[in-house]
VMD Tcl script that draws the C-alpha trace (Angstrom):
set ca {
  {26.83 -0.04 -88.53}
  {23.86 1.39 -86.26}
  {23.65 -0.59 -82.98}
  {19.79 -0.81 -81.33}
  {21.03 1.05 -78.18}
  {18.77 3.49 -77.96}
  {15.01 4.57 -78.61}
  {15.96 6.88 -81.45}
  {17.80 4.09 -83.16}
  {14.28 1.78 -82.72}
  {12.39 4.73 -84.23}
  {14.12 4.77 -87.39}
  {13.59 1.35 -88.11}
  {15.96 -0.98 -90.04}
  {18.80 0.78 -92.33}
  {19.98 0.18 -95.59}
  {24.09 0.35 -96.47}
  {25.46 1.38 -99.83}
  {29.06 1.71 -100.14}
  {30.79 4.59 -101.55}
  {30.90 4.99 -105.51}
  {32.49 8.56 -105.78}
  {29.93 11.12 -107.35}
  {26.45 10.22 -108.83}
  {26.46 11.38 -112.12}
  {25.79 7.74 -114.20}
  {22.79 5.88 -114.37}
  {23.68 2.57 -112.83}
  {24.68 4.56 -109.92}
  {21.48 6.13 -109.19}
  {19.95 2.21 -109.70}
  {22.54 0.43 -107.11}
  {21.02 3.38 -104.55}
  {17.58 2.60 -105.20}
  {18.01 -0.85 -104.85}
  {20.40 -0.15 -101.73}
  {17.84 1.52 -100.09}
  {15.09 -1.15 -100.79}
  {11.36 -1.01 -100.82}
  {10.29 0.18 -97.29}
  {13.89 1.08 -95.50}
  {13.25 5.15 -95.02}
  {17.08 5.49 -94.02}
  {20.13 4.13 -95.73}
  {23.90 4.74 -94.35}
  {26.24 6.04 -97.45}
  {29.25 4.54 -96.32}
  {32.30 7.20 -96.32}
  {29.71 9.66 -96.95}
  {26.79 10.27 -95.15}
  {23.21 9.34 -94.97}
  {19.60 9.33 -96.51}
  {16.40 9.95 -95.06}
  {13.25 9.41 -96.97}
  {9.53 10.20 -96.12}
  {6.17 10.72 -97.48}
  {6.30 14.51 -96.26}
  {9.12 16.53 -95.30}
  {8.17 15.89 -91.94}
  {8.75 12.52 -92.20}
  {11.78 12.23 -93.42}
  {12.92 15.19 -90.87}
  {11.51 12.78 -88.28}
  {13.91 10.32 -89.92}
  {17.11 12.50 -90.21}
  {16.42 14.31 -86.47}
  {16.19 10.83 -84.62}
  {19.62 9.56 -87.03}
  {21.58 12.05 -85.48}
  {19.83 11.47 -81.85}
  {20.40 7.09 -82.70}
  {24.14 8.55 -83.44}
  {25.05 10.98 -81.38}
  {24.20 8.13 -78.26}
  {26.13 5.49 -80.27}
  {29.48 7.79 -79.89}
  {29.01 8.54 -76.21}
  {28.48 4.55 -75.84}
  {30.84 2.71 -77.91}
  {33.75 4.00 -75.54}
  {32.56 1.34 -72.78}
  {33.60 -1.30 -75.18}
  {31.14 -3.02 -77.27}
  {30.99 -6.00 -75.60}
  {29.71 -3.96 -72.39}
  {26.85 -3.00 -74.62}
  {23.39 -4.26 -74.41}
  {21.21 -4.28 -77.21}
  {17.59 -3.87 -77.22}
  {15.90 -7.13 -78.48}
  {13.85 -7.63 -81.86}
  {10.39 -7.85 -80.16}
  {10.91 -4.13 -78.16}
  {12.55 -2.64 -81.33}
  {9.57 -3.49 -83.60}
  {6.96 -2.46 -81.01}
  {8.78 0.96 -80.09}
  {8.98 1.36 -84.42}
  {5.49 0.64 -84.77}
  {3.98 3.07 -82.22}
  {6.44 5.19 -83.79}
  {4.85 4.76 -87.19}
  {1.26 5.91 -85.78}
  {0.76 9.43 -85.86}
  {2.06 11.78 -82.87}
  {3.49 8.25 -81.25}
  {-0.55 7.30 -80.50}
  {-1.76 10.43 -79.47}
  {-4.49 10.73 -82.07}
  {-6.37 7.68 -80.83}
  {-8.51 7.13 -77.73}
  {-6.71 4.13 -76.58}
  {-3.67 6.21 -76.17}
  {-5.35 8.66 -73.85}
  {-6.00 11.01 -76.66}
  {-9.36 12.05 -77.82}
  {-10.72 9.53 -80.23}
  {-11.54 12.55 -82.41}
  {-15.54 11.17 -83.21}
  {-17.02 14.36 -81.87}
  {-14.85 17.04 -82.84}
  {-14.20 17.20 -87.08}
  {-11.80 19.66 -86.77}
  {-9.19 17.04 -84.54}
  {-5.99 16.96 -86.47}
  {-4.55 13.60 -87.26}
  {-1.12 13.88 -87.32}
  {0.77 11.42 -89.87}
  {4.63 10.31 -89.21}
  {7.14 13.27 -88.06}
  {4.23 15.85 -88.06}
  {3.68 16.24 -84.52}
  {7.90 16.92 -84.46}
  {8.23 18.71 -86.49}
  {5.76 21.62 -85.34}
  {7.15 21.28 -81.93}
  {10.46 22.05 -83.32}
  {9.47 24.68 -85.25}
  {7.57 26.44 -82.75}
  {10.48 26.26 -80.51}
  {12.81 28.01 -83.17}
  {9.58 30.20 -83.46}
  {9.96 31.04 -79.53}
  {13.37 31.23 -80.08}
  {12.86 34.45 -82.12}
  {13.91 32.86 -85.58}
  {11.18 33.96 -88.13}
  {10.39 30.44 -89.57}
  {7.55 31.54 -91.92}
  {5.86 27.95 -91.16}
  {2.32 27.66 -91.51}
  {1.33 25.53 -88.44}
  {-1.16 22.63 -88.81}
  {-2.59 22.97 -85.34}
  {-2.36 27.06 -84.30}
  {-1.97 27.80 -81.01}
  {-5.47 30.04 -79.75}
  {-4.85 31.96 -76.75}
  {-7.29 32.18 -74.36}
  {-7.41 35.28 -72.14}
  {-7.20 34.10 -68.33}
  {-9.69 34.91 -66.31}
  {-10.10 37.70 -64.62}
  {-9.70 37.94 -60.75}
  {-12.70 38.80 -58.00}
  {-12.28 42.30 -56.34}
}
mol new
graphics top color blue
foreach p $ca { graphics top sphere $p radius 0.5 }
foreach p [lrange $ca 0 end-1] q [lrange $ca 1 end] { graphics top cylinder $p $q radius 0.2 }
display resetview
């Protein structure tokens, strides 16, 4: 399964396992997944087939399927060393690094954070789970040249420089 090795793997919180039924076209199927997946896992591992990401928003579960791949992806490159050259990250640092996770924008929206605490200005944006991501990452496909089409929650508003002093 997923080894804690990394801080993409502690973002995505604990994951489910369902084992590999062949295709889902029968009821008690669909029920073994649900209750695979259990009441507040937002990732479950289909074994021999792939995974599942779940979230509130499509950002969320984005947020989910983008740090999967990251948790992943650093599992591979590790797991050559030999597993028992591999260290772990604890319970207590996992569940702290997945709850600051679970606030919006990792913290960012609150004053404690070294954000703005948002009581003067009503137009702050509170960003909810993945949000914050996902707009970076489509901004950079954006840059890129790709023609997303996405309607950004927090536009960019160019400010002209000033000018210099003859």
């Amino acid at each position: 399964g997923l080894l804690y090795l990394s801080q993409e793997s502690c973002l995505i919180g604990d994951v489910s396992y369902h084992s590999y039924e062949g295709l889902v076209v029968d009821s008690s199927e669909r029920e073994t997944l649900a209750r695979d997946l259990g009441v507040h896992n937002k990732v479950m591992m289909l074994r021999n087939h792939g995974a599942v990401c779940c979230g509130e928003s499509i950002e969320e579960a984005f947020f989910y399927a983008y740090h999967l791949v990251l948790a992943c992806d650093a599992q591979l490159k590790m797991v050559p060393l030999g597993i028992d050259n591999l260290i772990q990250i604890d319970d207590d640092t996992r569940e702290k690094v997945y709850a600051m996770g679970q606030r919006g924008g990792g913290g960012v929206d609150s004053k404690s954070e070294g954000g703005p605490d948002g009581s003067g200005d009503k137009k702050k944006k509170v960003w909810s789970v993945g949000e914050l991501d996902f707009e970076a990452l489509m901004r950079m496909l954006d840059n890129a040249g790709y023609r997303t089409g996405y309607v950004y929650k927090q536009p960019i508003v160019k400010e002209e420089p000033p000018k210099p002093k003859d």
